[in-house]
MARDODO-544062 format. One record per residue (C-alpha): residue number from 1; residue in three letters; x, y, z. Coordinates in Angstrom, 3 decimals. Layout:
BEGIN
node num NUM, residu ala, u X, v Y, w Z
...
END
This chain:
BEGIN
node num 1, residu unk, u 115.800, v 22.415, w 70.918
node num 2, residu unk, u 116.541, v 24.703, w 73.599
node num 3, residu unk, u 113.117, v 24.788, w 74.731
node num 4, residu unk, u 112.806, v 21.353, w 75.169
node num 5, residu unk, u 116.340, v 21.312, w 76.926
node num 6, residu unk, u 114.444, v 23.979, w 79.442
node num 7, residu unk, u 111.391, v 21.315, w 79.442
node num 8, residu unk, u 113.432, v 18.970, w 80.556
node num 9, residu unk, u 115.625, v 20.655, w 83.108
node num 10, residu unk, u 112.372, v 21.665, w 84.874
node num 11, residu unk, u 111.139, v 19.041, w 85.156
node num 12, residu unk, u 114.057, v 17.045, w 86.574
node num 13, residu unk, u 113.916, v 20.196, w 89.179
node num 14, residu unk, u 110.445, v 19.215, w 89.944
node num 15, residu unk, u 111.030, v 15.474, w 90.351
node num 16, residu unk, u 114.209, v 16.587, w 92.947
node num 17, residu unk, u 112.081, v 18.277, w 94.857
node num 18, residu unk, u 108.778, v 15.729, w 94.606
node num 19, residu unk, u 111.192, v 13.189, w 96.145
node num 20, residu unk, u 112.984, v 15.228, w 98.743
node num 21, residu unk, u 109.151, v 16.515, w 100.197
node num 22, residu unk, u 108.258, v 13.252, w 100.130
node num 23, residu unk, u 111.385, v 11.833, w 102.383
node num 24, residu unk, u 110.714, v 15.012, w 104.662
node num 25, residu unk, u 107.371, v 13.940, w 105.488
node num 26, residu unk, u 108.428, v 10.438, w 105.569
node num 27, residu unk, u 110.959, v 11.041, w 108.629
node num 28, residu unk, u 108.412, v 13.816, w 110.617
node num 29, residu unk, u 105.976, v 10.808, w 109.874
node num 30, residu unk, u 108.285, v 8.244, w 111.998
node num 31, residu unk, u 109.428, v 10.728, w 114.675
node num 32, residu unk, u 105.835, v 12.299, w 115.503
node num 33, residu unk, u 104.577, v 8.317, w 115.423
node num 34, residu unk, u 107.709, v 7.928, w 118.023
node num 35, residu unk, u 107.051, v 11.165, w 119.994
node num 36, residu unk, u 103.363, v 11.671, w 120.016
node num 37, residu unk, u 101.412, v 8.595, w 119.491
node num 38, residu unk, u 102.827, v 7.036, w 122.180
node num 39, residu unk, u 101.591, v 9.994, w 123.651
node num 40, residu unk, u 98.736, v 10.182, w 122.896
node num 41, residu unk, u 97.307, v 6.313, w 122.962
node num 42, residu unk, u 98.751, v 6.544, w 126.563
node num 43, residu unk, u 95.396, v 7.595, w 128.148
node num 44, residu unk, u 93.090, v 4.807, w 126.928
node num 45, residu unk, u 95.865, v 2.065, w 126.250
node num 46, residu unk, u 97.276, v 2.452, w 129.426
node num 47, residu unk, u 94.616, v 2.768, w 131.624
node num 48, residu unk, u 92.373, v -0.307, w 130.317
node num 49, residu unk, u 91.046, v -1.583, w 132.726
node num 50, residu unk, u 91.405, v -4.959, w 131.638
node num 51, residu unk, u 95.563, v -4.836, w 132.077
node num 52, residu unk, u 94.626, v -4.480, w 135.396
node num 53, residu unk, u 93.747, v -7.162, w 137.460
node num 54, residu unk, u 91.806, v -8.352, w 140.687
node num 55, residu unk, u 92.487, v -6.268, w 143.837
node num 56, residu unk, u 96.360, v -5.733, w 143.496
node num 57, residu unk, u 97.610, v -8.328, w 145.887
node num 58, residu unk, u 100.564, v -10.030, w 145.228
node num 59, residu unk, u 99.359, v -13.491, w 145.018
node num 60, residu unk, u 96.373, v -11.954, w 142.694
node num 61, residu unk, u 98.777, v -9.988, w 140.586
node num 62, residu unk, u 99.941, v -12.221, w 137.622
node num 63, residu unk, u 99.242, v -11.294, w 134.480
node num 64, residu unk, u 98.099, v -12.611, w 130.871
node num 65, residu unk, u 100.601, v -11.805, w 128.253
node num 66, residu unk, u 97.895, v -10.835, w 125.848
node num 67, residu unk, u 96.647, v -8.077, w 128.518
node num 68, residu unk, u 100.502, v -6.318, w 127.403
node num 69, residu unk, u 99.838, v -7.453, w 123.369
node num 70, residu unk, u 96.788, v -5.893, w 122.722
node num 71, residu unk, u 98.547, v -2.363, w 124.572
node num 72, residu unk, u 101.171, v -2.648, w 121.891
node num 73, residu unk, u 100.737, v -0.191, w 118.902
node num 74, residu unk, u 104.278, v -0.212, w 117.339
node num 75, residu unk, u 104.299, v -3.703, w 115.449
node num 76, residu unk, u 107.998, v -2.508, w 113.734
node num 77, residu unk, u 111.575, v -3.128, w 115.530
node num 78, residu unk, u 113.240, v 0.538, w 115.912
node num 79, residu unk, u 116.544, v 1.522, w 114.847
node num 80, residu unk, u 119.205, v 3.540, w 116.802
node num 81, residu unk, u 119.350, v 5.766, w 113.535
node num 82, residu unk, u 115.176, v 6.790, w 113.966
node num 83, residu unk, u 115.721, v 6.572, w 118.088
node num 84, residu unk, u 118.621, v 9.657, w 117.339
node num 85, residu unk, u 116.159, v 11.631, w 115.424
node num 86, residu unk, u 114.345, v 12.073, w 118.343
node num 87, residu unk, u 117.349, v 12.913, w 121.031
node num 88, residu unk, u 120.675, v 13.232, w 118.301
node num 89, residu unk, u 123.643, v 12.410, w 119.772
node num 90, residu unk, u 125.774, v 10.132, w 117.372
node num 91, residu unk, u 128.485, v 13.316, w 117.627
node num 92, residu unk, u 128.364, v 13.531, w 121.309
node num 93, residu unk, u 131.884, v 12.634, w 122.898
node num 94, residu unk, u 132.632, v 9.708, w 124.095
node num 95, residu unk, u 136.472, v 10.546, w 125.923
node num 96, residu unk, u 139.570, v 10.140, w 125.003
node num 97, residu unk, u 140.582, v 7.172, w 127.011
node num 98, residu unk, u 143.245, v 4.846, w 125.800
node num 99, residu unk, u 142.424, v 0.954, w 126.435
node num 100, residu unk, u 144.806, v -1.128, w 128.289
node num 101, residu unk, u 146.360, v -4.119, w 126.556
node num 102, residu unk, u 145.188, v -6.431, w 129.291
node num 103, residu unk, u 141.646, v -6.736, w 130.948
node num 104, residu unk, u 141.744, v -3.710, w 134.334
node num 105, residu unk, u 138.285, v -4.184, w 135.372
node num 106, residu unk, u 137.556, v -7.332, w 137.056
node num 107, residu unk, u 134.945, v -10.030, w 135.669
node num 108, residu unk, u 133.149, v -8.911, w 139.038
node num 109, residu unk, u 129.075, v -7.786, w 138.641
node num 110, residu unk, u 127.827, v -6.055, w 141.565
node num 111, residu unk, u 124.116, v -5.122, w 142.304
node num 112, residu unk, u 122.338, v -3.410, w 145.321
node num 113, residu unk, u 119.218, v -4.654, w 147.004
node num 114, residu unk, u 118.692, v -1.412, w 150.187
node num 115, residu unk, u 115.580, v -2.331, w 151.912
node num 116, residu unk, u 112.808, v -4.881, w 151.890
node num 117, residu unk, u 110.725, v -5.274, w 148.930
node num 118, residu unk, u 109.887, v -7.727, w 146.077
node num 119, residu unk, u 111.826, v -9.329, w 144.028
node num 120, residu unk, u 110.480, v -9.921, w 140.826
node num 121, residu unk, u 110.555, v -12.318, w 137.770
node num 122, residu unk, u 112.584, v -9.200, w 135.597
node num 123, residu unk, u 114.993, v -9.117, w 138.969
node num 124, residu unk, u 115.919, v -12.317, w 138.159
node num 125, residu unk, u 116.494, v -12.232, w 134.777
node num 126, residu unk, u 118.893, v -9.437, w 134.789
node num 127, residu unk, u 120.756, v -11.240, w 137.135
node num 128, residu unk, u 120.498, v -14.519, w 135.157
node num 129, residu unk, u 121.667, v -11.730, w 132.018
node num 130, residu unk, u 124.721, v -11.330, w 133.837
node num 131, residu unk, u 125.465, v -14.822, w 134.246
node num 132, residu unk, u 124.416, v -16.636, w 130.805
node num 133, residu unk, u 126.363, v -13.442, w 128.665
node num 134, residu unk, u 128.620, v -11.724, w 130.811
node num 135, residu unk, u 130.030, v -14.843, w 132.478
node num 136, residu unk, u 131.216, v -13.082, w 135.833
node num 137, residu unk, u 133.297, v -14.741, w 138.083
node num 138, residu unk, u 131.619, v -13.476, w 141.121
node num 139, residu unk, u 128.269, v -11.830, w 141.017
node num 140, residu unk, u 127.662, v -9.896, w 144.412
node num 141, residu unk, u 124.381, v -8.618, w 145.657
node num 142, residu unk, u 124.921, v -6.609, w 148.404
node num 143, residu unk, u 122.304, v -5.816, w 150.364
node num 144, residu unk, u 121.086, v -5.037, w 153.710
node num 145, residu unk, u 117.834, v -7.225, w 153.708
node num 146, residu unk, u 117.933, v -10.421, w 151.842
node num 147, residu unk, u 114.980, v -10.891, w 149.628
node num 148, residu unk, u 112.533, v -13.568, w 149.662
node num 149, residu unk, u 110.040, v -15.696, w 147.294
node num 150, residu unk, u 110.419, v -17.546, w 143.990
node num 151, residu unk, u 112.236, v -15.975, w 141.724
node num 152, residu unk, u 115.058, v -14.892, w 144.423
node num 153, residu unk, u 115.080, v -19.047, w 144.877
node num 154, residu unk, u 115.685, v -19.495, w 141.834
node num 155, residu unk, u 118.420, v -17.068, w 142.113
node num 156, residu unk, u 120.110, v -18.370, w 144.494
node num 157, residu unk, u 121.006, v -21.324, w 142.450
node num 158, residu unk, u 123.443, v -19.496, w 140.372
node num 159, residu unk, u 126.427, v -20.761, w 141.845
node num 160, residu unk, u 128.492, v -17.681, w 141.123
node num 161, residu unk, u 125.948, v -15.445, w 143.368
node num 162, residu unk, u 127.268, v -14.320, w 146.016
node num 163, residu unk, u 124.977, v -12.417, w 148.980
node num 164, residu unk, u 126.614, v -9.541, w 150.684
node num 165, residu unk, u 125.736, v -7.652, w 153.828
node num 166, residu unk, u 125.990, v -4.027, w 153.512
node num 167, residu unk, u 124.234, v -1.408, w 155.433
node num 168, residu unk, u 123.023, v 1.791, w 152.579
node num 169, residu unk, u 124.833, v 4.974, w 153.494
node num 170, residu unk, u 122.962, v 7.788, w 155.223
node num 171, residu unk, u 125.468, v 11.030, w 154.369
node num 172, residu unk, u 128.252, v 11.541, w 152.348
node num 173, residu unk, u 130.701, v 14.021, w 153.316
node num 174, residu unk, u 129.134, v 15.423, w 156.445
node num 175, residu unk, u 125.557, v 15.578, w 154.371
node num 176, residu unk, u 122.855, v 13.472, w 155.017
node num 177, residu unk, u 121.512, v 11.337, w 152.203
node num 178, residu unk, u 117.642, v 11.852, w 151.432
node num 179, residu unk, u 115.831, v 9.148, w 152.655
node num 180, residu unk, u 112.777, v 9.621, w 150.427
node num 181, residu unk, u 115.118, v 9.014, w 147.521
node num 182, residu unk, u 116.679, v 5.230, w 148.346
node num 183, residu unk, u 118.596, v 5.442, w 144.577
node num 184, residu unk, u 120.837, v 8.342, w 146.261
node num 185, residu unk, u 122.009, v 5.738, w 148.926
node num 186, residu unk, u 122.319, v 3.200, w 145.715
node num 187, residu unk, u 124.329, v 6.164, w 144.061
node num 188, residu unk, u 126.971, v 6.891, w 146.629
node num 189, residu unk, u 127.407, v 2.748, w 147.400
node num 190, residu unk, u 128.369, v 1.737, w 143.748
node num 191, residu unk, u 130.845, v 4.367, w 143.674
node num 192, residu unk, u 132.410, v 2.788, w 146.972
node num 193, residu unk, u 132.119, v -0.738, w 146.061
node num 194, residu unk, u 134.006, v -0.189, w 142.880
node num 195, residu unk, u 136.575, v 1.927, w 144.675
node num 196, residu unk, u 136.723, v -1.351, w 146.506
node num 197, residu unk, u 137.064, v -3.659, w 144.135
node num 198, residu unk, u 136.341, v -2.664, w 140.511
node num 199, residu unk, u 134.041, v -4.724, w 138.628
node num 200, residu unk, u 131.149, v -3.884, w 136.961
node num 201, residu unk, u 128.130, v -2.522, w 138.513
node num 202, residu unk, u 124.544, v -2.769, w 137.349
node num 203, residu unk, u 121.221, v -2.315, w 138.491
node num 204, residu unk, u 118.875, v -4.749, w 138.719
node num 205, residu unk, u 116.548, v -3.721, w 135.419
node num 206, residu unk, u 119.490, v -3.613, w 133.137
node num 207, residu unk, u 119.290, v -7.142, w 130.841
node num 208, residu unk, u 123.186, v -7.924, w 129.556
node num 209, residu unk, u 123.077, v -9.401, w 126.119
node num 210, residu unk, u 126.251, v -10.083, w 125.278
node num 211, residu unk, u 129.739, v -10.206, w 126.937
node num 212, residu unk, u 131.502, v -6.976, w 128.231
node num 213, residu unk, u 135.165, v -8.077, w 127.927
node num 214, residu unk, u 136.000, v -5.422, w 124.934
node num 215, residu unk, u 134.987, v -2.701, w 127.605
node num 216, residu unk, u 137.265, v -3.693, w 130.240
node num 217, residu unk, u 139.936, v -2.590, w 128.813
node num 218, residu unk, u 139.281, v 0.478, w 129.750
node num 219, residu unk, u 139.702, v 2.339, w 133.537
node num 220, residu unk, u 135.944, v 4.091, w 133.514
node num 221, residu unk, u 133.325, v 2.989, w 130.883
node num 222, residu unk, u 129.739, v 4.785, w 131.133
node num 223, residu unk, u 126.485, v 4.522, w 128.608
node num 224, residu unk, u 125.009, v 7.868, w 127.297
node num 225, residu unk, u 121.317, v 8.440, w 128.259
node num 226, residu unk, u 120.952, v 11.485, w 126.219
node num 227, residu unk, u 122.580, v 14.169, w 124.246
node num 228, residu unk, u 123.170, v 16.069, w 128.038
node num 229, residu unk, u 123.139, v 13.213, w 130.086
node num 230, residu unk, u 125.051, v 9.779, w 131.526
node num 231, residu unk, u 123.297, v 6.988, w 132.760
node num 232, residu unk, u 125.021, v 5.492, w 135.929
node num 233, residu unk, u 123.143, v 2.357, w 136.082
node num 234, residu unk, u 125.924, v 0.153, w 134.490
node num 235, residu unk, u 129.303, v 1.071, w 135.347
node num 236, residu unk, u 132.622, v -0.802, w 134.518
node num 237, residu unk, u 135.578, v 0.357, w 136.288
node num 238, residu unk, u 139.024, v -1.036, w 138.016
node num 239, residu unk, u 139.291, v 0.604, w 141.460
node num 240, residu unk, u 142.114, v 2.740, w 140.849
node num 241, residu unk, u 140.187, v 4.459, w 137.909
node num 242, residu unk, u 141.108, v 8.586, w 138.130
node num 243, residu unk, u 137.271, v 9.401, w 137.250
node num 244, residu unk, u 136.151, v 7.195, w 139.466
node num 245, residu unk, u 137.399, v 9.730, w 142.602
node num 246, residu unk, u 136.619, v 12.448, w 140.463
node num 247, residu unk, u 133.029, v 11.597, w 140.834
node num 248, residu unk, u 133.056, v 10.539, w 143.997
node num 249, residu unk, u 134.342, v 13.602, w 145.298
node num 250, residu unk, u 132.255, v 15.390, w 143.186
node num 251, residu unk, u 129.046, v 14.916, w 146.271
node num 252, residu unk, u 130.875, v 17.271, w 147.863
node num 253, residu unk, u 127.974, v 19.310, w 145.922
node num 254, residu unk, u 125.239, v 16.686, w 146.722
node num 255, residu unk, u 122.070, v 18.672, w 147.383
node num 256, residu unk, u 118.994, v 16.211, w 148.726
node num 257, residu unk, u 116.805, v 17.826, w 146.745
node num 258, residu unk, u 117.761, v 17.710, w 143.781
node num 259, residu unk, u 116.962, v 13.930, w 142.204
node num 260, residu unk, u 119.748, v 12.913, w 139.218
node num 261, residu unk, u 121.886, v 16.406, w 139.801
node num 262, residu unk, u 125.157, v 13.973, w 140.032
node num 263, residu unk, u 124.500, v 10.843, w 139.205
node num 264, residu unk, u 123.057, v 11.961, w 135.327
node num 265, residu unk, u 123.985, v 15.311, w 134.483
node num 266, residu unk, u 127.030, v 16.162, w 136.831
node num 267, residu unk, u 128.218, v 12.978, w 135.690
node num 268, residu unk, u 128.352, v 14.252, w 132.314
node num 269, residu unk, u 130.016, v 17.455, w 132.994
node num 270, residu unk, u 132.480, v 15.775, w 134.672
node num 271, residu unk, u 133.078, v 13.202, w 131.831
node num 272, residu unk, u 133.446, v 15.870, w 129.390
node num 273, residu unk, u 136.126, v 17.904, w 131.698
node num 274, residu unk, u 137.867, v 14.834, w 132.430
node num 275, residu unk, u 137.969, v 12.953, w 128.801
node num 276, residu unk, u 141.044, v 11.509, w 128.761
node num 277, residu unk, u 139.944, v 9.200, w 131.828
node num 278, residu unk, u 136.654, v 8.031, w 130.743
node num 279, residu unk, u 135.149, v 5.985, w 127.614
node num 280, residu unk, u 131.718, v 6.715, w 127.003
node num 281, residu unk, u 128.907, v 4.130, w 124.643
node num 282, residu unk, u 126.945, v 6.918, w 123.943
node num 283, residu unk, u 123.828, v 3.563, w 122.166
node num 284, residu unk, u 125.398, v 0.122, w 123.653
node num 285, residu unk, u 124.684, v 0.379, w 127.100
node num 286, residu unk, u 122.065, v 1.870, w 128.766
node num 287, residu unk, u 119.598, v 2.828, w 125.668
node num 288, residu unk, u 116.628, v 3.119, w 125.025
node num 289, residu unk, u 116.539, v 6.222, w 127.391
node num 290, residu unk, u 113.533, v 7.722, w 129.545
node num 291, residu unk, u 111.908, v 9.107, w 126.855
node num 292, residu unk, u 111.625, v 6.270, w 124.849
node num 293, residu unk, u 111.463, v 3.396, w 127.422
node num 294, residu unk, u 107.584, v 2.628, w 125.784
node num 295, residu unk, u 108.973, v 1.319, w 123.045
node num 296, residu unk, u 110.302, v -2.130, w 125.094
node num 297, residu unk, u 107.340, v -2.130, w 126.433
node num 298, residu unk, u 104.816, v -1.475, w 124.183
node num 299, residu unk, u 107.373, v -1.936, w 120.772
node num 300, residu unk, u 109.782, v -3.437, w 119.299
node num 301, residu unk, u 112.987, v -2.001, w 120.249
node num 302, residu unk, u 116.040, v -3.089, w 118.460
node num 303, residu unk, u 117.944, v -4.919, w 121.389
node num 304, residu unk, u 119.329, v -6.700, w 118.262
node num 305, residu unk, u 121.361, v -3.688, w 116.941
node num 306, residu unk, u 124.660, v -3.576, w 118.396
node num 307, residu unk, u 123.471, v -3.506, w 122.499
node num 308, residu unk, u 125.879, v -4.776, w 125.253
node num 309, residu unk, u 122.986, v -4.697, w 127.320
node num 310, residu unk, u 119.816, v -2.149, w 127.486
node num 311, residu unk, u 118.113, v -0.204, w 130.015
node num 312, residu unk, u 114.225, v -1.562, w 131.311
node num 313, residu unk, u 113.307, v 1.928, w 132.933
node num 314, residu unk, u 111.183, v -0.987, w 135.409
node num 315, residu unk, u 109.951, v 2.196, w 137.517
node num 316, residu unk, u 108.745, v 4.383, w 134.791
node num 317, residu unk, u 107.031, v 0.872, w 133.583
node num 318, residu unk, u 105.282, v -0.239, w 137.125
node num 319, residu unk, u 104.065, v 3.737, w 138.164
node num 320, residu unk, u 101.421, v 2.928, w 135.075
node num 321, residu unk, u 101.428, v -0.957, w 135.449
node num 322, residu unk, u 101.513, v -1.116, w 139.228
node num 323, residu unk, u 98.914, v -4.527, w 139.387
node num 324, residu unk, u 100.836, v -6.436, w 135.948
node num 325, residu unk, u 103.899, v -9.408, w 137.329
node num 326, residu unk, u 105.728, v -10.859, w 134.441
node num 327, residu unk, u 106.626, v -14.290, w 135.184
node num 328, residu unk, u 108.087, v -17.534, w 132.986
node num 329, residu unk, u 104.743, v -18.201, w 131.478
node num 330, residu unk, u 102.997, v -15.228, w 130.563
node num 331, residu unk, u 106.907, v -13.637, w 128.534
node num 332, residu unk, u 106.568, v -16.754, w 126.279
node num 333, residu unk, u 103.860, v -15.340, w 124.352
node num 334, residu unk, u 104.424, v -11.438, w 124.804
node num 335, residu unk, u 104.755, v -9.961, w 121.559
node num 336, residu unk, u 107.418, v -7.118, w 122.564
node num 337, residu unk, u 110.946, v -6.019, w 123.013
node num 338, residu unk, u 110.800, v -7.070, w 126.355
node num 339, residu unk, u 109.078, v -10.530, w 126.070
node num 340, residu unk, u 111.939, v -11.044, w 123.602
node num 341, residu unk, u 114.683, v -10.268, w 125.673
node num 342, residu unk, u 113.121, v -12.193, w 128.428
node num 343, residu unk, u 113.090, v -15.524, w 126.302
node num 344, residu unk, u 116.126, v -15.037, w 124.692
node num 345, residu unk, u 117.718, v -14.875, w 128.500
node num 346, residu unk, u 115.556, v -17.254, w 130.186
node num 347, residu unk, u 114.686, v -19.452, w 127.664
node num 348, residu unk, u 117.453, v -19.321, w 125.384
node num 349, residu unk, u 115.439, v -18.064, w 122.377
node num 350, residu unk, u 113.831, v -14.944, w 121.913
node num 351, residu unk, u 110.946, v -16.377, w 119.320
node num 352, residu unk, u 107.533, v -16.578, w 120.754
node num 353, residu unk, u 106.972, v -20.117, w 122.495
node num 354, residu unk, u 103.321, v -21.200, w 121.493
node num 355, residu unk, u 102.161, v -24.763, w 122.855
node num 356, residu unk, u 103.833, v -27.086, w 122.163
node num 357, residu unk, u 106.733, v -25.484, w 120.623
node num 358, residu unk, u 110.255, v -26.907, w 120.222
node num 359, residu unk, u 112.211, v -23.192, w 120.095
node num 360, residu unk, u 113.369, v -23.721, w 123.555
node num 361, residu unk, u 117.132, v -23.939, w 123.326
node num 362, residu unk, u 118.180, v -23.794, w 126.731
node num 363, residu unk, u 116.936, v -23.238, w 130.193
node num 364, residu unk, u 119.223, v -20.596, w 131.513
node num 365, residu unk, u 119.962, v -23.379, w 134.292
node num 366, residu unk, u 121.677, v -25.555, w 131.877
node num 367, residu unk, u 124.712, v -23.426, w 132.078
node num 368, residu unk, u 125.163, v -24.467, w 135.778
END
């Protein structure tokens, strides 16, 4: 009897262990297909030549939605949970700031347009974003050279968009700004226009998908970009909010040549001195981050999941798509993250819209 007890006792042992090898491999499987195949598909997916198209003039540049579907290896939606096995930072702090029992930060959106230079289809739908889910009651876009073309035409018929003339800063504190780097003048100018004001800043690839109201309680709110990091490019805050000067003044230390020294990672030494006067969404806000922005593009990103709104990383996206326009006709069929965001914003749906199709629910202009 006592042998088969031992029989039986080893072999429960070795079924424990079968199953906990096999779960092992099963989440180094789903990180490595995260971290490296994106990796390593990113050669020869992104540089078919066919997602390219004609010479690369504007008028020449639109392009076919099945040109981004075919580049699109990840055919599953991804969960914050796998995204945090990759960067981990569901224990990072998030402050210690006490909400307010009445709204501080006005229902005020700001964006910031410095220089001339196209305004594109995704422009327009984060600033449509804004006013289909966050339902400001003023959405100003300051800028010191007023865009032109379609989709800033279309803009201009929200009738809560307001244009703005403001000249970009060139120093701060005695230092001049680096003028190869136009997001440090964008850096310093949110930080005075909600100093201003208050409001809500954003830039202009950050898609809202629901409303912000449960974060304005709150004096300072921030997204987390990674475990070390902040991500300034939403920002709700009343003007009188204490971290607000304390990052101002913090470029005192601005150095031109250093590219996200303040605005990412000072920023988060900063919040974590200063925790009683910030709240910090370390997934709602600003994710996925930079390592990870592939999977909107090429994936299916869970925008679903519990987002207030969710970072396009449009830069890191056009440096190896610099010849691909999204417009209202090519994101009806575009079988990612992004083409779902796009519809569910512009269109009012985010299923696929084949021809024919009655999933349209509501041109965003219906709200006017």
């Amino acid at each position: 009897m006592s042998v088969t007890k031992q029989g039986v006792a080893a072999l429960l042992i070795v079924i424990v262990v079968t199953i906990s090898v096999i779960k092992l491999r099963d989440a180094l499987y789903r990180t490595v297909t995260l971290t490296t195949t994106a990796d390593n598909v990113n050669a020869t997916l992104w540089s078919n030549t066919n997602f390219f198209h004609n010479n690369g003039a504007p008028e020449n540049r639109q392009g076919n939605s099945s040109d981004l579907n075919n580049l699109t290896p990840f055919r599953k939606y991804f969960s914050n949970q796998l995204l945090d096995k990759i960067d981990p930072f569901h224990d990072a702090f998030t402050g210690t700031l006490k909400p307010h029992s009445v709204f501080v930060v006005p229902n005020i959106a700001h964006f910031i347009w410095f220089s001339c230079h196209p305004f594109e289809f995704e422009n327009l739908v984060s600033i449509i974003s804004v006013f289909r889910f966050m339902r400001a009651d003023k959405i100003l876009f300051h800028t010191d050279c007023e865009p032109t073309g379609r989709w800033w035409k279309e803009a201009k018929m929200i009738p809560t968009l307001e244009i703005v003339h403001r000249d970009p800063p060139n120093e701060i504190f005695g230092k001049p700004l680096n003028s190869d780097w136009p997001e440090h003048q964008s850096d310093v100018a949110r930080l005075q226009i909600l100093m201003e004001t208050g409001g809500v800043y954003l830039d202009t690839d950050i898609f809202v998908l629901k409303s912000l109201d449960p974060l304005r309680y709150y004096d300072y709110v921030v997204g987390r970009q990674s475990s070390c990091c902040l991500n300034n490019g939403i920002i709700l805050a009343s003007n009188n909010s204490k971290f607000l000067q304390v990052f101002y003044d913090s470029f005192h230390d601005y150095r031109s040549s250093c590219y996200s020294c303040i605005s990412i990672k000072k920023h988060n030494e900063l919040a974590k001195a200063n925790q009683e006067s910030v709240h910090i969404e370390n997934y709602s806000l600003v994710q996925p981050n930079f390592d990870q922005w592939k999977t909107i593009f090429r994936g299916k990103f869970n925008w679903r999941e519990g987002h207030y709104s969710v970072h396009l990383w449009m830069k890191q996206f056009k440096q190896k798509n610099k010849r691909f326009l999204f417009d209202d006709e090519n994101i009806k069929t575009l079988d990612t993250a992004f083409g779902e965001m796009c519809r569910y914003i512009y269109f009012g749906n985010p299923e696929m819209i084949l021809e024919n199709s009655t999933r349209v629910q509501s041109l965003w202009w219906e709200d006017i």
